[in-house]
N, C-alpha and C positions, 0 to 999 in steps of 0.2 A: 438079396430079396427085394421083391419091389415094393412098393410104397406108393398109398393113396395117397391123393391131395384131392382138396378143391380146386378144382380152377377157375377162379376167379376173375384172369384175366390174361387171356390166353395169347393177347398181340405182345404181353409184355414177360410171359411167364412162359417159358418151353423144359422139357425136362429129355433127360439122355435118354435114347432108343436101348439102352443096356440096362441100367437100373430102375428104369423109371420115374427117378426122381429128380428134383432140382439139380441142375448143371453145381456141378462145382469143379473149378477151375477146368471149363473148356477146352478141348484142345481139338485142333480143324486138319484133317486130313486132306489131301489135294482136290480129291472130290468131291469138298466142300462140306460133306460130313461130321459132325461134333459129337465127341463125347465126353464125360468124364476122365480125368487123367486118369484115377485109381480103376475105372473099367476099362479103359484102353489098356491099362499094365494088365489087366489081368486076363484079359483079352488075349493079348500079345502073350501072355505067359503060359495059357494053354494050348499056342500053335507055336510053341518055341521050337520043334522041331520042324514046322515047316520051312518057320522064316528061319531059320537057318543054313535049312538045306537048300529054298529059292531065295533067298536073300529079301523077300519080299514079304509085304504085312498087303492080307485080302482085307477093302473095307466089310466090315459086317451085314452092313443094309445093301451096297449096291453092287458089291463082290467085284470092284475094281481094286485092282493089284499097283499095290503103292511100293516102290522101291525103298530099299530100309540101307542107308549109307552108314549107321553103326553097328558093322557084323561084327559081332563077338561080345556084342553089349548087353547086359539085364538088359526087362524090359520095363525098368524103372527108367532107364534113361531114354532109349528106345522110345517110348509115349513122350517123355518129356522134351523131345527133338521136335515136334511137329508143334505149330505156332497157337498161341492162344487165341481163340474167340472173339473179339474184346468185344464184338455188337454183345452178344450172350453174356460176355460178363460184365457191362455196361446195366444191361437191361436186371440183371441179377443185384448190380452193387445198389444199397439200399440208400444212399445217398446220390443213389445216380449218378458217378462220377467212378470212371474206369481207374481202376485196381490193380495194372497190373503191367509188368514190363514193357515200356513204352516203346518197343525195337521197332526197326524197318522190315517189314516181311518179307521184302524183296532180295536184301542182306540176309536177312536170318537161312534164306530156302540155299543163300549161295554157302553158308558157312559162316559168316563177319555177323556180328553185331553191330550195329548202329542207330542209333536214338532215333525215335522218328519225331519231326517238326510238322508234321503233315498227314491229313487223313483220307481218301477219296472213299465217299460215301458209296460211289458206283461199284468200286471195285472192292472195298469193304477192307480197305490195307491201309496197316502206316503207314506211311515214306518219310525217309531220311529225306533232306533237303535237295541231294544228289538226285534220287531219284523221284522225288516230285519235279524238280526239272524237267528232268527227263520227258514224266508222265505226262506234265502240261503241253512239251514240243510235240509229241508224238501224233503222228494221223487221227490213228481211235480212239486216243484217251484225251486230247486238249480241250474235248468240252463239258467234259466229267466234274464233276460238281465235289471241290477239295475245300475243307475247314482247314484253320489251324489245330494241331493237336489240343490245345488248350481251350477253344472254341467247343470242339467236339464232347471233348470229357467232362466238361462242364455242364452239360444237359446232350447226353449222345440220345436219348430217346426222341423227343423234340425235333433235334436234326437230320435222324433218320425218315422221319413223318414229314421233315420242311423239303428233304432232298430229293423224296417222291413226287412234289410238285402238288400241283392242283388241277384237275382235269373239269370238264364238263361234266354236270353230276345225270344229263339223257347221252351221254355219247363220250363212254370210257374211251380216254387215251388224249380226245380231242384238247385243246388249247381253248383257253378262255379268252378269245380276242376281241369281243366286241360289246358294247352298250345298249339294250334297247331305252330310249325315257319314259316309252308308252306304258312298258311293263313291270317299269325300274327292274330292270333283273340281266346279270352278266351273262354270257350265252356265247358259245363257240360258233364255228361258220356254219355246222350242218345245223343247228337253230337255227339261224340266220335265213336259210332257205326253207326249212321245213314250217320254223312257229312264227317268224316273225317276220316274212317275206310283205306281209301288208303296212307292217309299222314302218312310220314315217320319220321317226327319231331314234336311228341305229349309229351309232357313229364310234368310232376307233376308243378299245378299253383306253389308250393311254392318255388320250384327249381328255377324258372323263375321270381318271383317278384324282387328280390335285382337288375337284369340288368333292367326288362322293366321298375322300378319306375325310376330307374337312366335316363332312355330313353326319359320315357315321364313327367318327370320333374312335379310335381303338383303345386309346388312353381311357377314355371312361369306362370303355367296357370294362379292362386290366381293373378300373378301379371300384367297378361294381363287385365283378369278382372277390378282390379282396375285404371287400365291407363284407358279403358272406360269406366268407371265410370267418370272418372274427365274428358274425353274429353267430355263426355256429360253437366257436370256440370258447366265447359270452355261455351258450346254452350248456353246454357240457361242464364249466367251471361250476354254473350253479346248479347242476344235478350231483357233483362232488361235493359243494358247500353241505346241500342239503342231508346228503350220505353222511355227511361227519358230524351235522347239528343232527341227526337221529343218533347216533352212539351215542354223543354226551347228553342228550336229552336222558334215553335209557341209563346210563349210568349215573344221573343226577338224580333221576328215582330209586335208583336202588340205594343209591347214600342217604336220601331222604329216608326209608323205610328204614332204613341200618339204624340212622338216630332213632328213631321210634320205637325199636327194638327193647332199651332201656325199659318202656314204661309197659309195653304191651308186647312182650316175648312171644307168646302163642299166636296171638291174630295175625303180628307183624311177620310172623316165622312165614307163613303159609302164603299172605301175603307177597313176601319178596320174592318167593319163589315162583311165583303166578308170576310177577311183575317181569322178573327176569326169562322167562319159559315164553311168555306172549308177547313181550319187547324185543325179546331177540328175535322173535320168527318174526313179525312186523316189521323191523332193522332189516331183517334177511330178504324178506317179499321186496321192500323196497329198494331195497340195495340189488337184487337181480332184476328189478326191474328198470331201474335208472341204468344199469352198467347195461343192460339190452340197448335201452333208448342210445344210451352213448355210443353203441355201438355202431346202432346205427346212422348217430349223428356223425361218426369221424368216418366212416364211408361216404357220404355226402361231404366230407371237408375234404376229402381228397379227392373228389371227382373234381372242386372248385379250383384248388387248388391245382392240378393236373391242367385243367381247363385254362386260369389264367399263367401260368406257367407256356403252356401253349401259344397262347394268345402272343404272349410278351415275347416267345424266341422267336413267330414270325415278326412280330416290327421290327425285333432286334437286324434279325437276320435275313427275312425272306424279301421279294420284292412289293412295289405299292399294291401290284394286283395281289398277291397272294396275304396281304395286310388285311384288302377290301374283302376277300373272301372270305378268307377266317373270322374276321368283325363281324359278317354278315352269318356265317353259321354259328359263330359262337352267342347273337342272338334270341335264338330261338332256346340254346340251351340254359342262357340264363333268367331266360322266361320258367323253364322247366325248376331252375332252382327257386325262386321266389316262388312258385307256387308250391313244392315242397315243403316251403320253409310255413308259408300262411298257413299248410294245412296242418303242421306238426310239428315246424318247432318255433313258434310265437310265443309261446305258454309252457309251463311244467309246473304237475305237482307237487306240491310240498306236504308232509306230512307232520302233525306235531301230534305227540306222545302227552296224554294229559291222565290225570286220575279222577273217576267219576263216584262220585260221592255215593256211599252204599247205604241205605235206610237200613238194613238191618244190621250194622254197628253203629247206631245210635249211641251208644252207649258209651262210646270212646269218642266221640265228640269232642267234649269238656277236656280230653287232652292234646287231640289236635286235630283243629277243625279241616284242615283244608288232607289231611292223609287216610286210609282207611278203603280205599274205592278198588274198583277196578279199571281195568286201563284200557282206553281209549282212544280211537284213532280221527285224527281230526284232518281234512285235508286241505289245502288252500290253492288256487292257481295262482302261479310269479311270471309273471309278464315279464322278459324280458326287453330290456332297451333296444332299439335296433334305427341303425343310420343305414339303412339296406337302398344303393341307387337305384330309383327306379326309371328304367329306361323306354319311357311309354311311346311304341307306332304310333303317329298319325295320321289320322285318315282324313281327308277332306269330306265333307255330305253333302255338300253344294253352297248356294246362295240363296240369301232370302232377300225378296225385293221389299225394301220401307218407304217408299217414295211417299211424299208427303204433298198435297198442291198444296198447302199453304206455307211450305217452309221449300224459298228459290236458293238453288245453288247451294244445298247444305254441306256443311263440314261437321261429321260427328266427333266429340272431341273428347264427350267422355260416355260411358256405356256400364249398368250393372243390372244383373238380375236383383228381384224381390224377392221374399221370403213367398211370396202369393205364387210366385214362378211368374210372374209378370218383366219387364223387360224396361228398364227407363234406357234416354238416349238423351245427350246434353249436347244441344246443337250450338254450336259457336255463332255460324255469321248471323240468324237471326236472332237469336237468345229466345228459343225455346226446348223447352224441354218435351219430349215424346211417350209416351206412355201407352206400349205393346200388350196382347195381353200369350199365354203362354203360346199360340200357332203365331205369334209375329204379328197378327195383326192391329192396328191404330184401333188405342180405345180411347183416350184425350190429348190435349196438349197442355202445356202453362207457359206462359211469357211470362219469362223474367225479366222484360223492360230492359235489362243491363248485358254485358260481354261475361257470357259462362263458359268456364273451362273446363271443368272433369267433373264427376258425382261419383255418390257409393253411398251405400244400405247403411244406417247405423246399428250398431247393435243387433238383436234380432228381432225387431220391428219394422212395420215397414214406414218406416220415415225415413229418410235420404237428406245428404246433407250434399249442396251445389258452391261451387266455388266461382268467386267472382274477384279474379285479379285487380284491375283498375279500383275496383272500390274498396281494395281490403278488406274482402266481407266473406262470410260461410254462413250461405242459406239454407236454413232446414225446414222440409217441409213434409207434409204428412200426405201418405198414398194410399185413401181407403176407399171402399164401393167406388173406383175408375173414378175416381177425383184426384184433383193436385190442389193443396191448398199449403200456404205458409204459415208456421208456427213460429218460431225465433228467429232472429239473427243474431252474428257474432261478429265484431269486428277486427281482422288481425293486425299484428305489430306492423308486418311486409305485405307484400303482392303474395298472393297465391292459390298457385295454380293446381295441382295434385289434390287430392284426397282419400283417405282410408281409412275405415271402421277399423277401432280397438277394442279392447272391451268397456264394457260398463259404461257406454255413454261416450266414451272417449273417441276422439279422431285423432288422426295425425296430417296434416299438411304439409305439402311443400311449394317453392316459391324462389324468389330474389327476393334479396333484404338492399337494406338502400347503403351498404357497406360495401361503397365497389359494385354493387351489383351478383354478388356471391350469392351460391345457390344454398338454401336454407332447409332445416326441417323438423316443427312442431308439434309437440304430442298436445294435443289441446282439449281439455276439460270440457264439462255441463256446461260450467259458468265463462268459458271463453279464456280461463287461465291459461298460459303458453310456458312451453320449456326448450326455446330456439338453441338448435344447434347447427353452425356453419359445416358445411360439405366442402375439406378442402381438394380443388379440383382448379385447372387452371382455364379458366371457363366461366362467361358470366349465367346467371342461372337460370335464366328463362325456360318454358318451354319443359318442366318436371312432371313427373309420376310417380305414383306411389303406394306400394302393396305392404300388406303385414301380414305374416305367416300365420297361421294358425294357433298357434300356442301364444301369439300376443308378445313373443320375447324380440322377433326380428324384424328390422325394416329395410325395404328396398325402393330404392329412388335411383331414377333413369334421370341422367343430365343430359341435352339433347346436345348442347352446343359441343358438348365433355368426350360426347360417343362412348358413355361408359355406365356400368351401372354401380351403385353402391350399398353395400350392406352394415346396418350399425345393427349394436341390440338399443335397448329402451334408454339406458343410459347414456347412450352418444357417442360408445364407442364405437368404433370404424372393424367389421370383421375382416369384410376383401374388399376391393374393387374388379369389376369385371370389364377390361377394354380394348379387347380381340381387334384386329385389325379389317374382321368381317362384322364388323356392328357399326353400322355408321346410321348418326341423327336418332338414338334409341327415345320411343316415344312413351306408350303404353307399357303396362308390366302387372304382372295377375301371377295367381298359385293356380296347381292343380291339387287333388286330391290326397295324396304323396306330398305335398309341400313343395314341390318341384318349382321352380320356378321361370315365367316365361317371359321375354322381352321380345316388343316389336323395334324391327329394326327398318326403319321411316325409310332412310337412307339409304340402305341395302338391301333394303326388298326382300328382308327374312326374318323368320322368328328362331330365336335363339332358347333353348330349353337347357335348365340347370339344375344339377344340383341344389338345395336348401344350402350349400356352403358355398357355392361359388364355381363348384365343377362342372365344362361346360359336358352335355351328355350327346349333341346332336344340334345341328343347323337346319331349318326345314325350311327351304327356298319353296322347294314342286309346290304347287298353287296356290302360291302366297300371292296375294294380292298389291299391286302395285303403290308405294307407299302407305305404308299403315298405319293407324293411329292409335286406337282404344284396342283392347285387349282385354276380354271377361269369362271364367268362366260360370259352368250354372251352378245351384246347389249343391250338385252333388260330386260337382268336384271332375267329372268328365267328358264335359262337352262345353268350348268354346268358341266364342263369334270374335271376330275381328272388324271394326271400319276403315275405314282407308281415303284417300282424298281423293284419289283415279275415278273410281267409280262409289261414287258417294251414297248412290242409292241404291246399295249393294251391300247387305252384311254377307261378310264370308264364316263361314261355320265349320269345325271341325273337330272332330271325336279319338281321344282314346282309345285305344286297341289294346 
């Protein structure tokens, strides 16, 4: 009889043309045909007198006539002579991993068994050793794309989708051979001549994969993937937590009412019975409605999981091109998951079971005040934790011109927005500071007489606090109605150079300390108090930067001489160090909105984007500005400027996507 399903996923799920239903144990007839072993026997067993009398089994669907070499056989054996499936039982076994006699098909069609060591995807056969030789000398078959047995069965899905390749996604079949820069986008030869015949920067994909894989990183993406996976996992745990605190919620009221029963039999009677009648449906609503939500959360786990599973067998296995491809489609889908995730699984609620106090048993009060009520549903939303990468497009918006005639041959060295959206700029060679207001343009200056090295907002006021290496000092000064006026100074232990808003007043600094010359970095108080702790690096420390996450717990400092960055928490312990061999002379260093974190790389003419732990996500060279300096972005956490020493009178600007 046949049998409905859903089909849920029909590239990975096929069912037998005889039963209708899920394949079980496959078996493949010459003309490539699958069915059921138990349908093929039964098959076979109502044309038993054909195939006996022509010695031959008709296929069912395409009514070619397959020679039957066991005359005189059941048709239990008869089915079981023609070879297994194993893509079909591959794609069936629920661990993804083929189940089933590992033989050469090439041996089996002759009679011999023998083990296959080998798989060609093309041809869709094991081969013994013997005849994978063979296969690979041969004219039409030695360019056939063969796994190891072990290779295959270990993710045969994956390898099936790797061994189709990757074609041009406007011109099915084509090859992906070439680079445009204009359009960043990978493009076969009929592109070439159709859409990009005018772009001036095409050049050979293979020239171009060692930067763009460096660029678009596949390991981060594998490792975004798997952070939603467990944020998912994270949410589901605590929609089961909360299913199990509703039971024992309910059954702690009804043992509650059960004591009470003692002094108030009748009330309590009636009582528990409510209790337990509207607790349970409550329990029940809730409970179908979380195992829904769940439902639908572990289908979003397995698309991620599918997805970076994917990911992973082409690096493992595929070439650099079909690495850069899959990186670059698997981005857009996990844009799809994060926004998934914001819109519906960031939050869940929780429901608590409580008894609301009844005025009209007043009167049983004096025996127990807080029992007696009806019962009530209270809800609360639970935030879930989430370290979810997020892997944010850059887009460049242009340049803004700051030219200044009273400030010659400037070097901007350090650079923050105001809470006003106003714009300071701490110019090194003149020792002025700049004050923009939100379209960029000059609303005053302040000369601070002395050599300034970086600034930043403190706090959430608009005073700034300016560093001045050679004097050992941190100037704070107040930025109100388009004035710059000085309010305090502090004088530090060392030189330095770095600065960054903490909370409540606090800054943190970095510097050289007169120890060697070792690169230093200070959480410094109102009153100018310091808690120095040495960066060890092998490296003198001039020339630092320094950002503090958002939650106040983590610090990051760029050592220029180091080419590296470093991350401690509050306490001085050391999380990573980040020191790629594509980060050279790293200067400036800022968060995005995500806590992401970003470094200019002075030296190598790129900004480096990370993870909050140290993962790098993406290199972004395309219209980075020729050594860069400061690094800022605005309030809100999506749009930042860069300086640079090239073109000095030149902020370069650039946006989130």
């Amino acid at each position: 009889m046949a049998c409905s399903r859903e089909d849920t996923d029909s590239e990975e799920r096929q069912n037998c043309p005889i039963c209708l239903c899920e394949f079980k144990i496959p078996r493949q007839l010459p003309c490539m045909h699958s069915f059921c072993e138990k349908c093929l026997q039964d098959y076979i067993s109502s044309r038993e007198e054909t195939v006996k009398k022509l010695n031959k089994i008709v296929c069912p669907i395409c009514r070619q006539a397959v020679s039957s070499e066991g005359k005189g056989k059941s048709s239990t054996i008869l089915a079981s002579m023609f070879p297994i499936n194993v893509i079909l039982q591959s794609i069936l076994s629920d661990d993804a991993k083929v189940k089933v006699d590992r033989s050469c098909d090439s041996c089996h069609s002759a009679g011999n068994i023998r083990s296959a060591q080998d798989f060609c995807v093309e041809c869709e056969e094991g081969m013994c050793e013997i005849c994978s030789e063979v296969h690979r000398n041969q004219k039409m078959s030695r360019n056939h794309v063969i796994f190891s047995m072990e290779e295959f069965t270990s993710n045969p899905q994956n390898v099936m989708r790797l061994a189709k390749g990757f074609s041009c996604s406007e011109h099915d079949g084509e090859a992906i051979v070439f680079y445009c820069k204009n359009h960043e986008s990978a493009c076969c030869s009929k592109c070439c001549i159709l859409s990009h015949r005018n772009c001036v920067s095409v050049s050979d994909m293979n020239k171009e994969l060692p930067r763009l894989l460096q660029e678009t990183n596949p390991d981060s993406i594998i490792e975004q993937m798997k952070n939603i996976e467990s944020h998912l996992k994270s949410f589901t745990e605590v929609n089961e937590s909360s299913i199990s605190l509703l039971e024992s919620q309910v059954n702690d009221l009804i043992n509650q009412i059960r004591d009470l029963r003692k002094k108030i039999n009748g009330v309590l009677d009636e009582l528990e019975q409510n209790v337990k009648m509207e607790g349970h449906r409550i329990c029940k609503e809730e409970t179908i409605r979380k195992q829904e939500e769940n439902h639908h959360c572990q289908s979003l786990i397995n698309s991620v999981r599918n997805s970076h599973s994917l990911l992973e067998t082409v690096k493992k296995l595929g070439t650099e091109t079909q690495v850069f491809l899959m990186t670059e489609k698997m981005k857009s889908q996990l844009t799809s998951y994060m926004d998934q995730i914001d819109e519906r699984y960031t939050k869940t609620e929780s429901t608590t079971i409580l008894l609301e106090k009844n005025p009209q048993v007043q009167l049983f009060m004096s025996i127990s005040p807080d029992s007696l009520a009806k019962i009530i549903r209270k809800r609360e939303l639970q935030r879930i934790p989430s370290k979810i990468i997020r892997n944010c497009q850059i887009q460049r918006e242009g340049t803004i011109d700051i030219t200044d005639k009273d400030c010659l041959h400037p070097t901007y060295f350090g650079i923050t927005y105001l809470y006003s959206g106003h714009l300071i700029l701490a110019e090194k060679s003149n020792h002025i500071l700049q004050l923009l207001d939100s379209a960029y343009n000059p609303i005053t200056s302040y000369e601070a007489k002395n050599y300034i090295f970086d600034v930043c907002v403190v706090d959430d006021n608009d005073e700034v606090a300016v560093t001045m290496p050679f004097k050992k000092r941190v100037q704070f000064l107040s930025v109100t109605n388009g004035k710059i006026t000085t309010t305090r100074t502090i004088t530090t232990r060392f030189e330095c150079y770095g600065v960054a808003s903490a909370r409540k007043g606090n800054i943190v600094i970095t510097g050289e300390c007169n120890l060697g010359g070792k690169p230093y970095w200070s959480l410094v108080n109102h009153e100018g108090k310091e808690s120095c702790h040495l960066i060890d690096c092998e490296s003198l420390g001039s020339w630092t930067y320094v950002a503090v996450d958002s939650s106040f717990t983590r610090v990051y400092i760029t050592v220029h001489m180091a080419h590296s960055l470093h991350c401690f928490d509050m306490s001085g312990k050391q999380k990573f160090v980040y020191h790629p061999d594509s980060l050279r002379g790293p200067r400036g260093v800022t968060k995005d909105k995500y806590d992401n974190v970003y470094v200019a790389g002075y030296g190598s003419n790129n900004i480096h984007q990370l993870t909050p732990d140290g993962v790098a996500i993406q290199i972004i060279s395309n219209g980075v500005p020729s050594k860069p300096l400061a690094i800022c972005f605005n309030r809100d956490g999506d749009v930042f400027l860069v300086t640079n020493e090239s073109d000095a009178n030149k902020l370069y600007q650039y946006k989130l996507k």
